[in-house]
N, C-alpha and C positions, 0 to 999 in steps of 0.2 A: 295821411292828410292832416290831421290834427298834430300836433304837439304836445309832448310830452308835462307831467306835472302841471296841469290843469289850466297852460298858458292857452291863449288864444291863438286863432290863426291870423296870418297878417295877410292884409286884402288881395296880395299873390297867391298864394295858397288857397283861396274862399272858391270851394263851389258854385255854381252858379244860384242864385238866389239868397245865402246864404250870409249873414253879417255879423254874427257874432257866434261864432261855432267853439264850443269848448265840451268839455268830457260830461256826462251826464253823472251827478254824485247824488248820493242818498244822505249822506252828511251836509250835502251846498244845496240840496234842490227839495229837501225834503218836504216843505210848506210847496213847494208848487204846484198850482192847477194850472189846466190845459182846455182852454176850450177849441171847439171845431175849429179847420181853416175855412174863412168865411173869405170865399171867392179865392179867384187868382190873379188880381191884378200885381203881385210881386215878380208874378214873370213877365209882365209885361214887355220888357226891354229885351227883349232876346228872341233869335227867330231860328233856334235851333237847339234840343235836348240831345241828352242821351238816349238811347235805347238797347234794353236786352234783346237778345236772341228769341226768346221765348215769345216776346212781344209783337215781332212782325206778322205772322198773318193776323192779325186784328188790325194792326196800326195799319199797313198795306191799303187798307179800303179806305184812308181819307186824310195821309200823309206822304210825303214823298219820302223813304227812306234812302240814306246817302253814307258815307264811309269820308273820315275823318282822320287825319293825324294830332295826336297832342305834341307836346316840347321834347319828347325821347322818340318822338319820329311811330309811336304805337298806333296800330289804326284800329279805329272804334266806330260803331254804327249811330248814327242820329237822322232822328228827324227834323228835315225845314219846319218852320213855324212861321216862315215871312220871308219875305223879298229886301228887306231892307236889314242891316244888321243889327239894330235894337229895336225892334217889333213884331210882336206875338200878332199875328192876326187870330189865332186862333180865341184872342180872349178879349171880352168888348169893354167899354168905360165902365161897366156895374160891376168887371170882374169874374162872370160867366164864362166858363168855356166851351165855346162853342162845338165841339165835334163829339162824339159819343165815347171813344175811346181816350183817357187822357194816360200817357206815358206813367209808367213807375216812377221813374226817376224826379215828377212831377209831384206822387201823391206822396210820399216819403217825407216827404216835409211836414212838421221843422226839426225831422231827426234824420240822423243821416250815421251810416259808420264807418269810424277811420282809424287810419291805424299810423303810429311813432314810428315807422319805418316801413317806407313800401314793400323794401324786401323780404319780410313776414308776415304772418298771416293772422296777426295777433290783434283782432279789431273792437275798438271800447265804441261803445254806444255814447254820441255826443246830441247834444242841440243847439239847435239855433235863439239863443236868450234874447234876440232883439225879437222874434217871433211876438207880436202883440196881445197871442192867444194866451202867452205865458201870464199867470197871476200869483198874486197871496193872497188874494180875497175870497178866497173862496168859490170862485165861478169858473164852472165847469166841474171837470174829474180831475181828483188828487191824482197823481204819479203813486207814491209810496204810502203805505198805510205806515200807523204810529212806530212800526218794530222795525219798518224800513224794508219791508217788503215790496214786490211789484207790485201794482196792481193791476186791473184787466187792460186799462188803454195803454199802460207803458208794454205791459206785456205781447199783446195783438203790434204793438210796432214794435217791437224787438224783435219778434217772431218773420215780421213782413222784412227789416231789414235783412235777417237772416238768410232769406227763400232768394231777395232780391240779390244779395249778394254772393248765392252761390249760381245764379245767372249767370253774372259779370264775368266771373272766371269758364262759366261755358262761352260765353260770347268771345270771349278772348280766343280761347282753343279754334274757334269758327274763325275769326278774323286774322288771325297766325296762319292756317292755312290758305285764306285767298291772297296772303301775301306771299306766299310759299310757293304755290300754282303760280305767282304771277299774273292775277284775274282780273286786278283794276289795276285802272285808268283815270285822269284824271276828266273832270266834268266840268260843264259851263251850258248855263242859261241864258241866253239872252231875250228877255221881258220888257215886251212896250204896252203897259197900261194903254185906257182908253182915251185920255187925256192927252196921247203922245208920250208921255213918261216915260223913259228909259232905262230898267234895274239888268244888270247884268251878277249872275248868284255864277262865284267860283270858287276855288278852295276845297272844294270837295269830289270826292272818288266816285264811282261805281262798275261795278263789272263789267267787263268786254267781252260781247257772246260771240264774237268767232273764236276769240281764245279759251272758252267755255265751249263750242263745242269740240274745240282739237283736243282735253283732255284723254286720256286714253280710257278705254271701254271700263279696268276694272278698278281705276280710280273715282271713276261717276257714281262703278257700283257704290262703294266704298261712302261716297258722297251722298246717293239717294240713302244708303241702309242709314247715315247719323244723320240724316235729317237736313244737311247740312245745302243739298239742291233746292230740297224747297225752301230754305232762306233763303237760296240766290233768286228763286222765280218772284219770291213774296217782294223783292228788292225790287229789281226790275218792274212786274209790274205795277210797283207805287208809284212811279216816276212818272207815270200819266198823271197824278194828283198834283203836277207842275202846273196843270191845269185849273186846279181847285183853288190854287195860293192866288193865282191871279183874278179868279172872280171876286174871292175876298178881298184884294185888295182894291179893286175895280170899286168894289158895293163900299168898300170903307173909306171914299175918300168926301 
């Protein structure tokens, strides 16, 4: 995702939330403090994350988990966050998020790691410099002490990006095979607020349980032993929390 020799990303390129993403240097950032992310309203505009593998049975109790394609046709797992496609219901005008479990790919922020070529594995720790929390005034916690060392908060998020990114690549192996099986299919919501309002959510995937269960007996095994069924069931049954989006949107109008 980033580019190479310290250039920026250009707003095709830009992760979601993300605005000025470039490589984190101990020679460019070495004066920088970092204070807390104070709220969430940057996600505002978006009614859909990514999510790990690891992630679903937590997130399952009070999101709807769904399967996605990017631009190379790859399918990936995300959570709805809204019915409309630039709005988070999950987070209110103060910026609070309202539901108990917030996504990885959400607390990462304003660091994120990318790599000068997808097809290696060779990933530099970048940030997000329009991040507001970024300073030279001294507020908050230094990144680098004077020798240019890490310090504790850049290191606890390097370490998080680390764990988070060797999710991604298990979540991938998971999502390869339900396209492999041939397990999804493609989905559609149709959503009438209280008002009459009419949202219709499509573009996205999920599993099809008769073709889950014609799998054959020692494929499922194969399935239950990696863990890999109960991410189908944790899928499934989030897709009731189609329910949840609509009373917040109902309460947030």
């Amino acid at each position: 995702m980033a580019t190479e020799n310290n250039k920026e990303m250009t707003s095709a390129q830009l992760p979601l939330f993300y605005k000025k993403v470039v490589p984190l240097s101990k020679e460019v950032h070495n004066q920088l403090y970092i204070e807390p992310v104070d709220g969430y309203l940057h996600t505002k505009q978006t009614n859909s994350v990514y999510i790990a593998a690891v992630e679903f049975i937590r997130a399952c109790h009070e999101y709807p988990i769904v399967f996605a394609k990017d631009n190379s046709e790859s399918v990936f797992p995300v959570v709805l966050l809204g019915l409309e496609q630039n709005k988070n219901l999950f987070v209110n005008n103060k910026g609070e998020w309202l539901a108990n479990y917030i996504p990885a790919y959400v607390r990462r922020y304003p660091f994120i790691l990318a790599t000068p070529d997808p097809k290696v594995d060779n990933f530099t720790v970048c940030i997000d410099e329009s991040f507001s929390g970024f300073n030279t005034a001294k507020e908050g916690k230094p990144l680098f002490d004077e020798k240019g060392k890490q310090l504790d908060v850049l290191s606890q998020a390097v370490d998080f990006l680390k764990d988070y990114q060797s999710h991604v690549q298990l979540t991938k192996l998971f999502c390869d095979n339900l396209v492999k099986l041939d397990l999804l299919e493609p989905m559609q919501a149709n959503i009438e607020l209280a008002e009459g309002k009419k949202h219709t959510l499509s573009g996205f995937m999920g599993v099809n349980r008769e073709k889950l269960k014609a799998i054959k007996p020692a494929k499922l095994a194969e399935m239950l032993k990696t863990d890999q069924l109960e991410l189908i069931y944790a899928h499934l049954s989030s897709l009731a929390n189609l329910n949840n989006l609509l009373k917040l949107a109902s309460s947030a109008k």
